[in-house]
Chimera marker file (.cmm) of the C-alpha trace (Angstrom):
<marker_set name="trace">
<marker id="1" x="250.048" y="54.759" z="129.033" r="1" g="1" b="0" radius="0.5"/>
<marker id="2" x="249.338" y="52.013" z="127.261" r="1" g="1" b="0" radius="0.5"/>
<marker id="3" x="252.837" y="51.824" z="125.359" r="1" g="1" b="0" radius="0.5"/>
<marker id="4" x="253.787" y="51.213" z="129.125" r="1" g="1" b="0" radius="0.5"/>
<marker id="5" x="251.294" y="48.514" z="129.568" r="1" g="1" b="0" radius="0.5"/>
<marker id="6" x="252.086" y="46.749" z="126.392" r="1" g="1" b="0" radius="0.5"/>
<marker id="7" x="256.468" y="47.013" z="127.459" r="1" g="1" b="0" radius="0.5"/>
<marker id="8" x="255.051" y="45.046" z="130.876" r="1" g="1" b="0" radius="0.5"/>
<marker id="9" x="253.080" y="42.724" z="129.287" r="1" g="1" b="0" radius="0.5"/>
<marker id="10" x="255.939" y="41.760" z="126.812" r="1" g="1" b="0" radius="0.5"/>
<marker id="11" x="258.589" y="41.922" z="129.711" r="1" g="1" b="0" radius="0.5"/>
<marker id="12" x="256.043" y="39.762" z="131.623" r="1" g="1" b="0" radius="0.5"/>
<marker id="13" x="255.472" y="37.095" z="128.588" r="1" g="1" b="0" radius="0.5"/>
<marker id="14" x="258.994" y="36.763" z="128.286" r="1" g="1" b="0" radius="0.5"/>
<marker id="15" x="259.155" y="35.165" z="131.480" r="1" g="1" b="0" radius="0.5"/>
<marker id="16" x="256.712" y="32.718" z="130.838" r="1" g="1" b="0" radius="0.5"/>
<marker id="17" x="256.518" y="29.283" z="129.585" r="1" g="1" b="0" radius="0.5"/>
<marker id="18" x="254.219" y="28.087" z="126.915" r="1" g="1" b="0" radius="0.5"/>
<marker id="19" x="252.067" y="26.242" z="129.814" r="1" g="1" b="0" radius="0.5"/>
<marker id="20" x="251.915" y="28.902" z="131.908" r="1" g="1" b="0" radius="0.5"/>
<marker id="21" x="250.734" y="31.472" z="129.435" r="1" g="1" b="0" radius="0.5"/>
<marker id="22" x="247.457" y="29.674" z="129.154" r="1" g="1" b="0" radius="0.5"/>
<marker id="23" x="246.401" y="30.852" z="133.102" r="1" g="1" b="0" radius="0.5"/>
<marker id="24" x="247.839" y="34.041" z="133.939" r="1" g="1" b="0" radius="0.5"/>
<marker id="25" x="246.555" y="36.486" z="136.407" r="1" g="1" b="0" radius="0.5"/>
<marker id="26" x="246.840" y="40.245" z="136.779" r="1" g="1" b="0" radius="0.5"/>
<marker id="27" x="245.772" y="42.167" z="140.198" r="1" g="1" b="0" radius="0.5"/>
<marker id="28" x="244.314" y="39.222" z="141.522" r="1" g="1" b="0" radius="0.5"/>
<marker id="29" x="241.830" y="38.139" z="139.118" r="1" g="1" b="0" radius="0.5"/>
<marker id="30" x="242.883" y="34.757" z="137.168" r="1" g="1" b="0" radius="0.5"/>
<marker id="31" x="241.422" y="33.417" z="133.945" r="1" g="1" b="0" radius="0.5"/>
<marker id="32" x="243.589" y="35.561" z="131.115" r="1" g="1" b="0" radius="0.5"/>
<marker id="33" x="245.644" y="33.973" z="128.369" r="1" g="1" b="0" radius="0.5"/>
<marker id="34" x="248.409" y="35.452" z="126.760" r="1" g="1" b="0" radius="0.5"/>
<marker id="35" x="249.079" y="35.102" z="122.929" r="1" g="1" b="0" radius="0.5"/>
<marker id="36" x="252.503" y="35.841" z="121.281" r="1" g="1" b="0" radius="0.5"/>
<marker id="37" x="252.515" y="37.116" z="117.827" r="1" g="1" b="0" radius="0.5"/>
<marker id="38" x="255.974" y="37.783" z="117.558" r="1" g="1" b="0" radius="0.5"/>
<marker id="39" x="256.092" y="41.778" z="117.417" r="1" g="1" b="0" radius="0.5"/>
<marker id="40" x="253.300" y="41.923" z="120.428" r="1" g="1" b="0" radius="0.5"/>
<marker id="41" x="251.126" y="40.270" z="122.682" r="1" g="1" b="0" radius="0.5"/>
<marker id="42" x="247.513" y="39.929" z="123.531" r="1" g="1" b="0" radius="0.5"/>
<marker id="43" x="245.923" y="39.073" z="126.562" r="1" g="1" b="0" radius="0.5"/>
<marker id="44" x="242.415" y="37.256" z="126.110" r="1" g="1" b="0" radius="0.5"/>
<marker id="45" x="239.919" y="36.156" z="128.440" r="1" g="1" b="0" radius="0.5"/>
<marker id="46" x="239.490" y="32.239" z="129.003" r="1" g="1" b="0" radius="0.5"/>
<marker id="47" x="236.083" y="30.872" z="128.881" r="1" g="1" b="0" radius="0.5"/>
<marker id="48" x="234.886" y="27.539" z="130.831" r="1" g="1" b="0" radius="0.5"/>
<marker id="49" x="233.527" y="25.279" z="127.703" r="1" g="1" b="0" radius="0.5"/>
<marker id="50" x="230.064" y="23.274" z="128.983" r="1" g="1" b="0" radius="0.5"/>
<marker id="51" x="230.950" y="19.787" z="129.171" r="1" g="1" b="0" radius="0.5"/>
<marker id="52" x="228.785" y="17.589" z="126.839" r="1" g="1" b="0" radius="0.5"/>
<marker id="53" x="226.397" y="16.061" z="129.610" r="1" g="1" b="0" radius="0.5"/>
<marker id="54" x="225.589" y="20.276" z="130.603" r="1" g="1" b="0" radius="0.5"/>
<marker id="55" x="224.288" y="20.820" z="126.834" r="1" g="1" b="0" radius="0.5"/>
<marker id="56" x="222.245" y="17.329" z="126.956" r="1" g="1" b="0" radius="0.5"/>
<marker id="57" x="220.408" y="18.505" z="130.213" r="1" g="1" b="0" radius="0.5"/>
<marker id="58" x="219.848" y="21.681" z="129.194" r="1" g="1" b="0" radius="0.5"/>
<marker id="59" x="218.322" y="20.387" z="125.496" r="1" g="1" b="0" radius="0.5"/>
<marker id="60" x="215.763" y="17.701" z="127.724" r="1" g="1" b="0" radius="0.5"/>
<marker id="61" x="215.081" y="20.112" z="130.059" r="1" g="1" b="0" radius="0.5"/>
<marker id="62" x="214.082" y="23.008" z="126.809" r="1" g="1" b="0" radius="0.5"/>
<marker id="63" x="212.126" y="19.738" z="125.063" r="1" g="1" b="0" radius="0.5"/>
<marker id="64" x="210.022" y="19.098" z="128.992" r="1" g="1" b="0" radius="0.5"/>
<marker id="65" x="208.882" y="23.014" z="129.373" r="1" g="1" b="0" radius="0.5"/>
<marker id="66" x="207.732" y="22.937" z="125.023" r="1" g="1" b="0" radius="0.5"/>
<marker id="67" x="206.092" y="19.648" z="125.527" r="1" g="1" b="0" radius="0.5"/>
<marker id="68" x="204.275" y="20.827" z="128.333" r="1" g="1" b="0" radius="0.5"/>
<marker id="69" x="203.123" y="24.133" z="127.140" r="1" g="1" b="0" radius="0.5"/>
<marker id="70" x="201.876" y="22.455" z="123.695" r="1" g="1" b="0" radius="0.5"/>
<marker id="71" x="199.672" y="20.425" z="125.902" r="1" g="1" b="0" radius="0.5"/>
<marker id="72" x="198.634" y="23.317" z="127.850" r="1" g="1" b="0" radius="0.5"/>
<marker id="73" x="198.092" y="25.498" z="124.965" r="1" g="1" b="0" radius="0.5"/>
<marker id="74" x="196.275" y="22.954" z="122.863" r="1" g="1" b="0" radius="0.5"/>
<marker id="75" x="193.756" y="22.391" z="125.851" r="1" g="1" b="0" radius="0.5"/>
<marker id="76" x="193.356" y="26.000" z="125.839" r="1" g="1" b="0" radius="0.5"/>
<marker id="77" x="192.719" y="26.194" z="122.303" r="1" g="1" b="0" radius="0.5"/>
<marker id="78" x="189.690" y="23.155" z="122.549" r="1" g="1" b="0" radius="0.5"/>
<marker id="79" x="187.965" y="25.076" z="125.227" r="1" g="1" b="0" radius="0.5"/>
<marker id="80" x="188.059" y="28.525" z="123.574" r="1" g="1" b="0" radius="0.5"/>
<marker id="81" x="184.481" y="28.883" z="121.294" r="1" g="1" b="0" radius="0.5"/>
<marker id="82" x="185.003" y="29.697" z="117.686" r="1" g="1" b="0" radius="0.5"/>
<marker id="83" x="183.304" y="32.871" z="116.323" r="1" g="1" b="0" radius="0.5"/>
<link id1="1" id2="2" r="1" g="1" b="0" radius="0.2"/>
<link id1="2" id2="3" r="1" g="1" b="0" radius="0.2"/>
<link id1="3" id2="4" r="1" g="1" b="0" radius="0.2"/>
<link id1="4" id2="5" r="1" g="1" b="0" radius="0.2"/>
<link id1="5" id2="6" r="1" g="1" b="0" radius="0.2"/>
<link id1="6" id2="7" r="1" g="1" b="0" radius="0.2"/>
<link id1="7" id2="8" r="1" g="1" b="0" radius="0.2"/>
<link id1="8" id2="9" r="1" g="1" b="0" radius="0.2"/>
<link id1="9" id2="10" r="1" g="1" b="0" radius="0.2"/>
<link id1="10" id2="11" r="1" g="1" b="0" radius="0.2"/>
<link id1="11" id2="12" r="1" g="1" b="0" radius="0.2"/>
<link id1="12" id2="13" r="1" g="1" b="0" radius="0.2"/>
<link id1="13" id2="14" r="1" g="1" b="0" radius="0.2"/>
<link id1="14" id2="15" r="1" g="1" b="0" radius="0.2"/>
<link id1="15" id2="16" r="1" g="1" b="0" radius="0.2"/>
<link id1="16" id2="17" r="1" g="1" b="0" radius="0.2"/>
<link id1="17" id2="18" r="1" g="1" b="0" radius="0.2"/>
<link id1="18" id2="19" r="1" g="1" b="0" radius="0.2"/>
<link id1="19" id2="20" r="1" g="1" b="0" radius="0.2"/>
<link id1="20" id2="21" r="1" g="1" b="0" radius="0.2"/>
<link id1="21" id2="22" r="1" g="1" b="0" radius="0.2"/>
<link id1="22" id2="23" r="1" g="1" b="0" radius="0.2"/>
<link id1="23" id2="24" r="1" g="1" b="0" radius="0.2"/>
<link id1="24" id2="25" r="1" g="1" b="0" radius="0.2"/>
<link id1="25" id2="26" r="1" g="1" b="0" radius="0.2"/>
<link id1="26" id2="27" r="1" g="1" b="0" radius="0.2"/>
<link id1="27" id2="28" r="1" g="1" b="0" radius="0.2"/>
<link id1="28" id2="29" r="1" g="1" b="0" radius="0.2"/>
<link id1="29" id2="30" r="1" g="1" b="0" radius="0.2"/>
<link id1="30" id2="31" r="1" g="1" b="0" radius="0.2"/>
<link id1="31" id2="32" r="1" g="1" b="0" radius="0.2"/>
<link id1="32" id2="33" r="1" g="1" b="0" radius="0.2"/>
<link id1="33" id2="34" r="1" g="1" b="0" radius="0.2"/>
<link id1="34" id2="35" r="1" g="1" b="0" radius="0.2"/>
<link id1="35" id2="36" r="1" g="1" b="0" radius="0.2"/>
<link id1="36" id2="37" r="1" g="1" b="0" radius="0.2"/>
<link id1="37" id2="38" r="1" g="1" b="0" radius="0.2"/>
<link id1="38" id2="39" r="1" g="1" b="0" radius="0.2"/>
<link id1="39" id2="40" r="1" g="1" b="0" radius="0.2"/>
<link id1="40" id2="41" r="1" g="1" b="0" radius="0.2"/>
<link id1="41" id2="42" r="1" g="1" b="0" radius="0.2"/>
<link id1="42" id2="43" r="1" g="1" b="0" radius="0.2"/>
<link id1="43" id2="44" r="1" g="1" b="0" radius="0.2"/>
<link id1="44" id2="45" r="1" g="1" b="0" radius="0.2"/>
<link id1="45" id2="46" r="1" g="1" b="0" radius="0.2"/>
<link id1="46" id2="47" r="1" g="1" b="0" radius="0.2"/>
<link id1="47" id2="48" r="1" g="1" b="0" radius="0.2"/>
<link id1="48" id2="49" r="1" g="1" b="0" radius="0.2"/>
<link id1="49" id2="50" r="1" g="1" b="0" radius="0.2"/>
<link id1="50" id2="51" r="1" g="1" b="0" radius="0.2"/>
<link id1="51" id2="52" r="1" g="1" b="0" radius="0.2"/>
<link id1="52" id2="53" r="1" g="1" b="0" radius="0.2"/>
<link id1="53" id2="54" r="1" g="1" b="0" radius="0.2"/>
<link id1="54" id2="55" r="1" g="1" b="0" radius="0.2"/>
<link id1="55" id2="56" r="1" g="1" b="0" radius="0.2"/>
<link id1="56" id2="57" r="1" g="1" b="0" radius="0.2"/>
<link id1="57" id2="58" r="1" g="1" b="0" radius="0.2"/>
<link id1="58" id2="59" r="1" g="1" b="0" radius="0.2"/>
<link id1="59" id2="60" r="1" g="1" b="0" radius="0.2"/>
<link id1="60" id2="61" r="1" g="1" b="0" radius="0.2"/>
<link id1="61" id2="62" r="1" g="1" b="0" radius="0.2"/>
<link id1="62" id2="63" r="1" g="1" b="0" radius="0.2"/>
<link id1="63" id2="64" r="1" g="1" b="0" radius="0.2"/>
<link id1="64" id2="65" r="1" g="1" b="0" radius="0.2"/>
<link id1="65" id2="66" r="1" g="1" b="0" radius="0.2"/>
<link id1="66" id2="67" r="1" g="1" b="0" radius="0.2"/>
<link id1="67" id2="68" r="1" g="1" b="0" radius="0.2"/>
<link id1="68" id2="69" r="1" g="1" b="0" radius="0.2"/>
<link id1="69" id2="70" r="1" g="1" b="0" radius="0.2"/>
<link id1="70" id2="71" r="1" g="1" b="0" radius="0.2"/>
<link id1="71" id2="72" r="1" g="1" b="0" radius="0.2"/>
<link id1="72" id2="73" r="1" g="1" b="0" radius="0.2"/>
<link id1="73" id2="74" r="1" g="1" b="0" radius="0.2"/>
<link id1="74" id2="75" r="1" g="1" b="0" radius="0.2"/>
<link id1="75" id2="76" r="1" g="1" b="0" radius="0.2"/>
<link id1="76" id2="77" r="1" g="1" b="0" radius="0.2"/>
<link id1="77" id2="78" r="1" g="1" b="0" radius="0.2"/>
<link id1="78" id2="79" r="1" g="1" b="0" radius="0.2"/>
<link id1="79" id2="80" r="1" g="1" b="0" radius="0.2"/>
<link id1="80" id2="81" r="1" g="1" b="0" radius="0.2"/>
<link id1="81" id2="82" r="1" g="1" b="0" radius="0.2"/>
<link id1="82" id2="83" r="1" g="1" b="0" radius="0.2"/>
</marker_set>
């Protein structure tokens, strides 16, 4: 079975330009890239990368909720008797 997978694949990669092997769909669901090594090929999943602004937001927003627990916890700490 999957000797018969790997024959379509190939056949199907053969067909394809070096553009169009970075977006290629099977069954309906998009997203795959295909790699040629020569001998075989290997179909990967594509990933969406964050853009830079994404990672800065989520960094300030992580920094608000610490700063705001410190405070919280360090006013709990103050109230709390020592033994």
């Amino acid at each position: 079975m999957f000797s018969l997978i790997a024959r379509r694949i190939k056949r199907f990669g053969d067909h394809l330009g070096k553009k169009e092997r970075d977006n290629v769909s099977f069954n309906g669901f998009t997203g795959y890239g295909l790699a040629d090594f020569g001998t075989y090929y290997e179909v990967y999943a594509l990933t969406p990368v964050p853009e830079p602004s994404t990672w800065a937001a989520a960094a300030l927003a992580l920094g608000v909720i610490v700063w705001t627990q410190r405070r919280r916890f360090a006013r709990r700490t103050v109230l709390m008797p020592v033994a």
